[in-house]
C-alpha positions in Angstrom: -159.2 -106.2 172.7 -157.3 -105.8 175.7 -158.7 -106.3 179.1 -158.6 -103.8 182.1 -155.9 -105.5 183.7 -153.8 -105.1 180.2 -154.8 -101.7 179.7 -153.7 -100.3 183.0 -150.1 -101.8 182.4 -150.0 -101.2 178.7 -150.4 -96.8 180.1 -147.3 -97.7 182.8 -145.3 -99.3 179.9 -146.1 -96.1 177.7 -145.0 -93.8 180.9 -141.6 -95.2 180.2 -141.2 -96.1 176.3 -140.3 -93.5 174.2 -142.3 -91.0 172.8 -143.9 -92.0 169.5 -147.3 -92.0 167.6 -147.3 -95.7 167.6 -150.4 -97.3 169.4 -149.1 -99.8 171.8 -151.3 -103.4 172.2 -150.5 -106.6 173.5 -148.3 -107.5 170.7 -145.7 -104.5 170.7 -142.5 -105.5 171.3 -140.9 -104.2 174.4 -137.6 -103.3 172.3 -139.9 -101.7 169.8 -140.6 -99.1 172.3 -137.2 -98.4 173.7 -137.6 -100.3 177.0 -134.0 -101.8 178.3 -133.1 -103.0 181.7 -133.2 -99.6 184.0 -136.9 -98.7 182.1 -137.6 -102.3 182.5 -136.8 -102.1 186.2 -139.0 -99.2 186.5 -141.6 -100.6 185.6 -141.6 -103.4 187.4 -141.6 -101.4 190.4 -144.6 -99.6 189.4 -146.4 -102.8 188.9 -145.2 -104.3 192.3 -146.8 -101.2 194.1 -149.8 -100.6 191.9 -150.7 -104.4 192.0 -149.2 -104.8 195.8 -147.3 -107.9 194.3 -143.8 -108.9 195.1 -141.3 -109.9 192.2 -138.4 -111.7 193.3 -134.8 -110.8 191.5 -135.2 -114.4 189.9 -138.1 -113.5 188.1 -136.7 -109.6 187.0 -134.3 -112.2 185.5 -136.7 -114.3 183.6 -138.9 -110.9 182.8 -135.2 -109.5 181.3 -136.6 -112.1 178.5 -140.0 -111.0 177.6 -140.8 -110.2 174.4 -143.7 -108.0 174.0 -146.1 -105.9 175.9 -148.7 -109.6 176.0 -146.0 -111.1 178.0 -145.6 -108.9 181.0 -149.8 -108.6 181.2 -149.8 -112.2 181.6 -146.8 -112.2 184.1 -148.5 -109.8 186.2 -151.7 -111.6 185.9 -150.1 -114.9 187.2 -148.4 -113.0 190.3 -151.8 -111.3 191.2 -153.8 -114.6 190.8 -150.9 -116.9 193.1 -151.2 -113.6 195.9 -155.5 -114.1 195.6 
């Protein structure tokens, strides 16, 4: 079950994938849902304002690598517990 923290980014991921009846957990694969470099980027600037984190190109980089929806929660979470 996912946590608050997963569910508020799992509903800005599903702003950007593409429309489809497919439920989307921590397991969905990014690709899965259509999400490529420009949604990719999107979304990371969602999450840098909703969150008020900063991520650094080097690290849109190694997100360019993520493979599914658990990856990103867990990036996110690491950014917001290094700011606290």
């Amino acid at each position: 079950m996912a946590d608050e923290l997963a569910t508020e980014i799992i509903a800005k991921i599903k702003a950007h994938a593409e429309p489809g009846g497919e439920e989307i957990t921590t397991n969905t694969e990014l690709t899965a849902l259509g999400i490529h470099s420009l949604e990719l980027t999107e979304i990371i600037f969602d999450l840098e304002e909703a969150y008020n984190i900063e991520i650094e190109m080097n690290t849109v980089d190694a997100w360019s690598n993520l493979k599914n929806v658990g990856d990103m929660v867990e990036a996110v979470r690491a950014l917001i517990a290094k700011k606290a």
